[in-house]
Each structure stands twice: as structure tokens, then as C-alpha cells.
C-alpha positions in Angstrom: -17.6 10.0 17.3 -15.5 12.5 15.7 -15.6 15.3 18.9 -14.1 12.0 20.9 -11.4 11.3 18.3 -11.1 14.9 18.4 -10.5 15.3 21.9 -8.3 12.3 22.3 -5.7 13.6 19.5 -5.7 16.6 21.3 -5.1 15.1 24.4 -2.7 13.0 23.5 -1.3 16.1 21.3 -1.8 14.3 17.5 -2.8 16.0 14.7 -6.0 15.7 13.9 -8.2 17.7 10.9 -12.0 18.2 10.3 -12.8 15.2 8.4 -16.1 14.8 6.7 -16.1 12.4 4.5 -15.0 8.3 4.8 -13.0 7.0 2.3 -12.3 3.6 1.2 -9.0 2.5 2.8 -9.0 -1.1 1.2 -5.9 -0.6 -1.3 -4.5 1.4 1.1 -4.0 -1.8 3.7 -2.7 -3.8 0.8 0.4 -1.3 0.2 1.0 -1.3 4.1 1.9 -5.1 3.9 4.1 -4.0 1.1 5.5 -1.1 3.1 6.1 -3.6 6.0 7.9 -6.1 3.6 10.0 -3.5 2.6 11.1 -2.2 6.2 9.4 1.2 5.7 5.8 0.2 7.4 6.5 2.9 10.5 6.7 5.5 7.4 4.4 4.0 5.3 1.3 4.1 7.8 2.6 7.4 9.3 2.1 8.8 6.0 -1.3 7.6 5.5 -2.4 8.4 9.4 -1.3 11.8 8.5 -3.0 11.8 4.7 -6.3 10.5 5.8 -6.8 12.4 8.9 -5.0 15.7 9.0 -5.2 16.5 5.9 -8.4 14.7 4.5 -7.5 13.3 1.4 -9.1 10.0 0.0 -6.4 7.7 0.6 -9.0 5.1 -1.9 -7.4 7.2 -5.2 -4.5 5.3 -6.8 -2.7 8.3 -7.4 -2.9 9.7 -4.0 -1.7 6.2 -3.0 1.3 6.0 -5.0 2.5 9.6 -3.9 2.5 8.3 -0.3 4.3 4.9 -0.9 6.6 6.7 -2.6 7.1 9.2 -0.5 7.8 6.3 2.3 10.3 5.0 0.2 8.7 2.2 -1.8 10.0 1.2 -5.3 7.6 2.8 -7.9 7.7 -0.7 -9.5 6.7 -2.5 -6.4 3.8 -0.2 -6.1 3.1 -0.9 -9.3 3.3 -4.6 -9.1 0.9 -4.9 -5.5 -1.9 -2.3 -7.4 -2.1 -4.6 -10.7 -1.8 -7.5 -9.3 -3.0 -7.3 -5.8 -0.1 -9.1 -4.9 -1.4 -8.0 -0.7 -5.1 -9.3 -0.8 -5.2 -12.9 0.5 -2.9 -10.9 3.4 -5.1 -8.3 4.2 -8.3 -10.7 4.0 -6.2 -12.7 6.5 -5.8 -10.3 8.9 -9.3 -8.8 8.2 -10.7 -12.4 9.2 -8.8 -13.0 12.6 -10.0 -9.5 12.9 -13.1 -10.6 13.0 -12.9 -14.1 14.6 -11.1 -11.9 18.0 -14.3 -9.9 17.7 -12.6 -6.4 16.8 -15.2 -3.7 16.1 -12.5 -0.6 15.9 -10.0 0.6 15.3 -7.3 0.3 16.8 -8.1 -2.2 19.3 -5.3 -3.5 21.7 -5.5 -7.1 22.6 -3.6 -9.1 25.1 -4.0 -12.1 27.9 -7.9 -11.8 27.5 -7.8 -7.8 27.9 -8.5 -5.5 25.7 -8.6 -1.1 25.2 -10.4 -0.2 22.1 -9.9 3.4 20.1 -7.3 5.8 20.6 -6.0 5.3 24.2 -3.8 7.7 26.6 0.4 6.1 27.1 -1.1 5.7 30.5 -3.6 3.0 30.1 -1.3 1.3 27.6 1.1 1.1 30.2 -1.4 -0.4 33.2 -2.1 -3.4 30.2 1.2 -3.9 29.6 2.4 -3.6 34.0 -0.7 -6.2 34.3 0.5 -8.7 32.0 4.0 -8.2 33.6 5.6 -6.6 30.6 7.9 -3.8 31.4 7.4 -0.5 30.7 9.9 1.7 29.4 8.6 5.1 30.4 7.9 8.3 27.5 10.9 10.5 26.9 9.1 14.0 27.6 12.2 16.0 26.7 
């Protein structure tokens, strides 16, 4: 599984490290709802994309956690407040749950009109489910 994410990041030119360990991203989820309340989910999960596989580190340790919210812009005392109180859970249980009731087994998974692409998936076959469902595609800027 990891030579295919491998080779997919590399053809699709993402970074991707040698990661050997799995860490639990739980918490991790919880903060993104804050990060997408906030505005600053685009940051938020780029920052733990980037954490947990380029550069390996156990996005499951509270302190590692708060150094990337923060460093995406959330308030140290939201952080704070979602940790202690797990202000995010019923959320992420939510989307865990329809997660499971679509019959998603990876991640990501692209869903629409009965169709679906599971893992990491070239701009090319994104764009032949979007033309099929007659959604317009706004073609990649290469320059």
C-alpha cells in the first residue's frame, strides 16, 4: 500500500515521506472542524497532510497538534477549548457514521451520482467524474 501511495504522490508531484508508523488521527479530525469553523480548514488540513505524511510526526500528540492549529491560525484558546472539552466529537462521529452508512473503506474516497474513485486519484479522472455528471471543469493552471 505504501509503494502505491508512493507512486501516486510522485505522479501527481506531492510530497510524500517514508512513513512507518500509523498514528492515531482522532483529535486531529476534531480540530479540522474547528479549523473549518474558523475559515482556515484549507490551512489547517494542509498542515496536517504535510505533518503526518512528509514529515512523519504523530499528529495523535496534543502538543504536536496545537503547534499546527496554531500555525494555521487558530486561537490558542479555541484549541484549548475543542481539546478539553471535545467541543468537535458528536461532529466527527457524524461524519464518521455517514462515512460508514455510504460504505467508504479509504481514504479519500470521491462520491457522486452513484460513482465513486477511491484513494489518491490523477486531476484527470477527477475531471471524467465531474464531465459525466455534467459539471464543468475548469482546467489545471500548469504555469
Amino acid at each position: 500500500m505504501m509503494a502505491h501511495l508512493t507512486a501516486v504522490a510522485g505522479e501527481l508531484g506531492l510530497p510524500f515521506g517514508e512513513r512507518t508508523k500509523t498514528y492515531n488521527s482522532r483529535m486531529a479530525q476534531e480540530l479540522g472542524k474547528l479549523a473549518e469553523r474558523e475559515g482556515q480548514g484549507d490551512i489547517y488540513h494542509h498542515a496536517i497532510f504535510r505533518a503526518y505524511f512528509v514529515d512523519g510526526l504523530n499528529i495523535g500528540l496534543i502538543p504536536i497538534l496545537k503547534g499546527l492549529a496554531i500555525s494555521a491560525g487558530l486561537s490558542k484558546e479555541h484549541i484549548q477549548d475543542a481539546i478539553e472539552n471535545r467541543t468537535f466529537n458528536e461532529a466527527v462521529d457524524n461524519d464518521w457514521s455517514r462515512s460508514y452508512q455510504l460504505g467508504v473503506t479509504a481514504v479519500p474516497t470521491f462520491m457522486m451520482n452513484g460513482m465513486s474513485l477511491v484513494g489518491a486519484q490523477p486531476y484527470e479522472k477527477l475531471a471524467q467524474m465531474l464531465k459525466a455528471n455534467r459539471i464543468q471543469v475548469r482546467h489545471q493552471n500548469t504555469s
